[in-house]
C-alpha positions in Angstrom: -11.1 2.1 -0.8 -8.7 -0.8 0.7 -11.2 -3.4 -0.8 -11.1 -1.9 -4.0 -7.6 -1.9 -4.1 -6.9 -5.5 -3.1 -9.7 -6.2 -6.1 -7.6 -4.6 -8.6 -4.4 -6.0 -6.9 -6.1 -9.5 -7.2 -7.4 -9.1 -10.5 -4.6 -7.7 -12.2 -2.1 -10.5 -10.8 -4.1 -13.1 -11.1 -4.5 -12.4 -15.2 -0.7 -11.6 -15.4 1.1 -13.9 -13.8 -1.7 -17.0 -13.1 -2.9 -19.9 -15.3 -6.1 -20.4 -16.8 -7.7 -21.4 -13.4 -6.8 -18.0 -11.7 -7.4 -16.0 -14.9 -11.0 -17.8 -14.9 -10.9 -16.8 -11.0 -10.1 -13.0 -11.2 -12.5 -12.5 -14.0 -14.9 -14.4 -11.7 -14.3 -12.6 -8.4 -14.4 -9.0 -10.4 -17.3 -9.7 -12.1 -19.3 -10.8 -9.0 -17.9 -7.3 -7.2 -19.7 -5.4 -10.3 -22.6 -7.6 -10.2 -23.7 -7.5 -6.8 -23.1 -3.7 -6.8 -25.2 -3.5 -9.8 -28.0 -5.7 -8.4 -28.3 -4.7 -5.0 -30.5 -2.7 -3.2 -30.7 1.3 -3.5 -27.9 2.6 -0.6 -30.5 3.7 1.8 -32.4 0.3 1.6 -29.2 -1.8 1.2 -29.4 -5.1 3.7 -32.4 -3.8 5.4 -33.9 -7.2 4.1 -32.3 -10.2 1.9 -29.7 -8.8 -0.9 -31.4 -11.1 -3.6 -29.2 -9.4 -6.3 -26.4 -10.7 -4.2 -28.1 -13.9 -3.6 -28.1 -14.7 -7.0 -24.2 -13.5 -7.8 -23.2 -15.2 -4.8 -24.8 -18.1 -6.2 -23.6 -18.2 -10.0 -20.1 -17.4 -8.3 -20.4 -20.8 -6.8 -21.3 -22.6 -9.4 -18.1 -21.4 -10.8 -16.0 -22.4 -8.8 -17.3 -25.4 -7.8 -17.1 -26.1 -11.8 -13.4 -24.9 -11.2 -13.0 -27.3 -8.3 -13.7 -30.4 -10.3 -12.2 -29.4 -13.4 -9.0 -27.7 -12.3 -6.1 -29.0 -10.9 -6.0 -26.5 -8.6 -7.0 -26.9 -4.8 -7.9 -23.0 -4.0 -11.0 -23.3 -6.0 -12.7 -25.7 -3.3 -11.8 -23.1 -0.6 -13.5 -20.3 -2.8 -16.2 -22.7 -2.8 -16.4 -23.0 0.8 -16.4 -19.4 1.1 -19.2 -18.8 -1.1 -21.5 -21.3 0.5 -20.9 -20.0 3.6 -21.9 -16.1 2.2 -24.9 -17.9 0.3 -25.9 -19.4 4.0 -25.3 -15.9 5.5 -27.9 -14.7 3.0 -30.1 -18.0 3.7 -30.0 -17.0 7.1 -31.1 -13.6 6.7 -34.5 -15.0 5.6 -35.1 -17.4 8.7 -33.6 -14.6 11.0 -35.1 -11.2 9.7 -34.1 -9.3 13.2 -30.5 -9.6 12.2 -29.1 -6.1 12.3 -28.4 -4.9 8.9 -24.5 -3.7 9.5 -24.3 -7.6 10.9 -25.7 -8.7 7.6 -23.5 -6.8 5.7 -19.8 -7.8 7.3 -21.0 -11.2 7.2 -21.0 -11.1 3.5 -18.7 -8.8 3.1 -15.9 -10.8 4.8 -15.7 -13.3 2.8 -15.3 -11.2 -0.5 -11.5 -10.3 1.0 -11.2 -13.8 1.8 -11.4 -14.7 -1.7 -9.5 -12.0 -3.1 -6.2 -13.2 -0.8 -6.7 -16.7 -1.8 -6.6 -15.4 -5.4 -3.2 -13.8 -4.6 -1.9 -16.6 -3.2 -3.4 -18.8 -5.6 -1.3 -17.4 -8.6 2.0 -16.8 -6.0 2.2 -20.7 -5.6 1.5 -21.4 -9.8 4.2 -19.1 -10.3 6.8 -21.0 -7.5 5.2 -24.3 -9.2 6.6 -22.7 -12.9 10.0 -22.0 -11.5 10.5 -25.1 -9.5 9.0 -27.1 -12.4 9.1 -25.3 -15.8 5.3 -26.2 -16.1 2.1 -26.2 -13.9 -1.0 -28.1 -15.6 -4.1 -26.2 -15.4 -6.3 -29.2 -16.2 -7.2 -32.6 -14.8 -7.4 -35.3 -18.0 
């Protein structure tokens, strides 16, 4: 219940009071909760073996936000990136090291989901100082 409440916390501030780059962010980071709910395993079989599902929405996620990275001229995005390649490896790892226990699976990727949703909240905390020190804070690189 705490994560979903930092989701919704996240989300909600990051489409009210952040620029395109955190709006593009919280839709991003919500989507990818819904997704890898909707595409994982059945509960009883859940991170008994690699969370393709999860795999996969970890993966578009990154491509997101490595998209983000490059494009924004925001410096958060990179650290989402980071994030997600280090749950994408978590998952990569689960393959070459099948005896992992599955609750050890499953914080390992779960971590770094309320990693990202802090650096969202953050994210749109320092536009929002950026605005009021400097009236504007571009979204975009040229």
């Amino acid at each position: 219940m705490m994560f979903v409440g930092l989701l919704v916390l996240s989300t909600i501030y990051g489409f009210a009071r952040g620029g395109r780059p955190e709006q593009i962010g919280a839709a991003t980071l919500a989507s990818g909760v819904l997704a890898s709910i909707a595409f994982s395993h059945p509960a009883a079989l859940q991170f008994q073996r690699v969370e393709a599902g999860m795999l996969t929405v970890d993966a578009a996620m990154l491509g997101v936000f490595l998209w983000l990275s490059f494009k924004s001229t925001r410096f958060w995005p990179a650290w989402v990136s980071g994030m997600l390649v280090a749950e994408v490896a978590v998952h990569v790892m689960r393959v070459t090291a099948p005896d992992v226990v599955p609750k050890a699976y499953m914080d390992a990727v779960a971590i770094w989901s309320w990693v990202g949703q802090i650096i969202l909240i953050v994210a749109t905390w320092r536009h929002q100082r950026r605005l009021a020190r400097a009236g504007v804070d571009s979204s975009w690189r040229n």
